[in-house]
Every structure is written in structure tokens, then in C-alpha cells.
N, C-alpha and C positions, 0 to 999 in steps of 0.2 A: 291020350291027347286031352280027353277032358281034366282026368286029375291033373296035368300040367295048366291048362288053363285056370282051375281052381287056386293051384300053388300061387300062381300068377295075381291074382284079385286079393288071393289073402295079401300077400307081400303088398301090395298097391295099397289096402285100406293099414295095414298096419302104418304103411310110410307116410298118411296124410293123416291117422292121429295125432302124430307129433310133429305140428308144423315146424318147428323151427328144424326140425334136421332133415326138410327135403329140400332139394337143389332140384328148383324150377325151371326152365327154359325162359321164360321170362320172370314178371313179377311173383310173388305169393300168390293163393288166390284170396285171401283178404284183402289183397289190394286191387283186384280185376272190378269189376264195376260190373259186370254181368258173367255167367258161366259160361267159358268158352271149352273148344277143343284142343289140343295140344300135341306136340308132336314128339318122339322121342327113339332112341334106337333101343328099348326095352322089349324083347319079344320079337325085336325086329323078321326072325325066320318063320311066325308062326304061319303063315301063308304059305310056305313050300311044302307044306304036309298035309293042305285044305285046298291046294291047287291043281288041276292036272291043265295040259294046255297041249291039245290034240287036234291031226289033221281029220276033215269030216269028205270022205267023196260019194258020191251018187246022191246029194241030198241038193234039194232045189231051198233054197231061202227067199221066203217073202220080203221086199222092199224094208226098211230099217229107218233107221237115225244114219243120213249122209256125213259122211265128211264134207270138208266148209271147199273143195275141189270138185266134190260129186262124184269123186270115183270109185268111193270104199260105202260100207254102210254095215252097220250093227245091227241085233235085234237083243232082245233081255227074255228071259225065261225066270221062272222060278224066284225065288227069293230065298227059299226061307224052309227046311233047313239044308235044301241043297238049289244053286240058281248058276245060270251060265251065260258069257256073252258069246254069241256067233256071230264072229263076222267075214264076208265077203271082201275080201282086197285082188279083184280080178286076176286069181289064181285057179286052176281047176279044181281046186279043193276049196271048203269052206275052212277057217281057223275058229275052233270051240275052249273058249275056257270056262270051265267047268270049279265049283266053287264047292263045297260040302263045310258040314259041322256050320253052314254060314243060318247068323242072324239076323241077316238082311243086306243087299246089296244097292249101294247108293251111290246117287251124284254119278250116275256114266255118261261120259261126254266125251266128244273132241277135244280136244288140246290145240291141234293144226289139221293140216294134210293126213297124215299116218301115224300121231300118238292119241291114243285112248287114254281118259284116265277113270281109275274105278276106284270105289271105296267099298271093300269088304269089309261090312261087322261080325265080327265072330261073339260075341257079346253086347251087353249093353253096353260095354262102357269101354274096350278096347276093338279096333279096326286096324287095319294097312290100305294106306294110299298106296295103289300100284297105277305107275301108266305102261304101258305095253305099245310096242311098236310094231306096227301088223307088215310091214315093208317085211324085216328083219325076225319077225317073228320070236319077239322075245322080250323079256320084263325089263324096260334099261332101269326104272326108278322105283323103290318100294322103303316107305317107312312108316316106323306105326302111329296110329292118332290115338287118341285117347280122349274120352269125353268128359270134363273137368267139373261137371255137373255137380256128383255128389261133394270132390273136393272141395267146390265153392259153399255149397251148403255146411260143411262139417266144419270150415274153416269161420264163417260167419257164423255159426252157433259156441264154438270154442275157445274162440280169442279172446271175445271178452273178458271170458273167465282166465287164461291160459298167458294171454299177452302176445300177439304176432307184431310183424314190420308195422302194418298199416292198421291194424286194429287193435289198441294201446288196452291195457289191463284196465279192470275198473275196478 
């Protein structure tokens, strides 16, 4: 799995040495105005293989992050390089998702009533937005993000010289 992640980063910085031949979701990032995040269906499964998502029974959970109902409630463990969310949704089991190979786990929160949404990094610089539904016990939405950080930076040091949309040849 790591050599695939590897494959995956080489492929990513090859694609933003040469900016004119990557197809953005939005603008270039010579033309962003700050480094942003970004989202794409690239990698999109790497979370089915870094995921497990299991029932927990005989275990008591200390009070959490409510739902905006107050009926359900989360807790966070770990981070880093394995972290997991337990949450309670007045069931006789707890629901545990469980996260490995992770580089950190961020932004967990409510959505509503019953969607979670989590940001697993598997790296610096590639994640998946996943929200999970604790009613139905299951991922409805997962895509990946990507952190545009270096692109901004490789893209603002080589235009000048190279000539992109928004940052003209000199």
C-alpha cells in the first residue's frame, strides 16, 4: 500500500511540473491567490484499504462531541499512524471506525442529526473527505482532497520562467 501511495505522489508532482498539461478542477494554481485544498476523484478508494468500520459491545464510552439533537455523540483517539472515531447512536453497541497507515485525522464534526463528516490524511499532501451515516451505518460520501500547497509554490516559482494562464513569461 505504501509503494502505491509512493506511485501516487511521484505521478502528482510529475503532473504539476508541467503546468500546462494539468486539468484543474478549477483555475491553475498560478492564478489561486493563496494555496488552497482541492478535490478530485484520483485515488478516490484509497480509504477502503486504511478503513475498518466495526460493531464494539460490552464497552461503556465516555460523553463525546454531541450531535446538534443530542442524541448521538462521538469521541477521537489516536491520530497518527493509526486513530479512530467511536461513536454511540443509542444502539447496544458502540460503532468504531478505525483508520491505519493515517497521517492524521481532521475536521470531525456534525454535518446534522446522523452525518459525520471526517478528513483522513494519509499523507501530507493527499486525504479523503468521508461523511458516514451512524443511523444506517455506512459511508454515503467519500472523495479525495488534495493539498495544493506545493502545486502553488512550484507553479509561482516556474511560470515566470516556463509561461502559465495567469503568470505570463518574462
Amino acid at each position: 500500500m505504501t509503494y502505491a501511495l509512493t506511485i501516487a505522489f511521484v505521478i502528482f508532482y510529475a503532473a504539476i511540473t508541467s503546468p500546462a498539461e494539468r486539468t484543474w478542477p478549477g483555475a491553475a494554481p498560478d492564478c489561486w491567490v493563496d494555496a488552497r485544498l482541492f478535490h478530485s476523484r484520483e485515488m478516490l478508494d484509497i480509504w477502503k484499504d486504511r478503513t475498518l468500520i466495526r460493531r464494539v459491545r460490552d464497552t461503556k464510552l465516555k460523553a463525546g462531541i454531541y450531535s446538534p439533537n443530542n442524541g448521538y455523540y462521538f469521541t477521537l483517539e489516536g491520530g497518527r499512524p493509526t486513530g479512530s472515531v467511536t461513536i454511540y447512536a443509542e444502539k447496544d453497541y458502540l460503532l468504531r471506525i478505525e483508520f491505519s497507515e493515517l497521517f492524521g485525522l481532521a475536521d470531525v464534526k456534525w454535518v446534522n442529526e446522523k452525518l459525520i463528516f471526517m478528513r483522513p490524511w494519509w499523507g501530507r499532501i493527499l486525504g479523503t473527505d468521508l461523511i458516514y451515516d451512524v443511523e444506517t451505518e455506512k459511508i454515503i460520501y467519500a472523495e479525495t482532497v488534495t493539498d495544493g500547497y506545493l502545486a502553488f509554490q512550484q507553479f509561482r516559482e516556474s511560470c515566470p520562467a516556463l509561461g502559465c494562464e495567469c503568470i505570463k513569461k518574462k
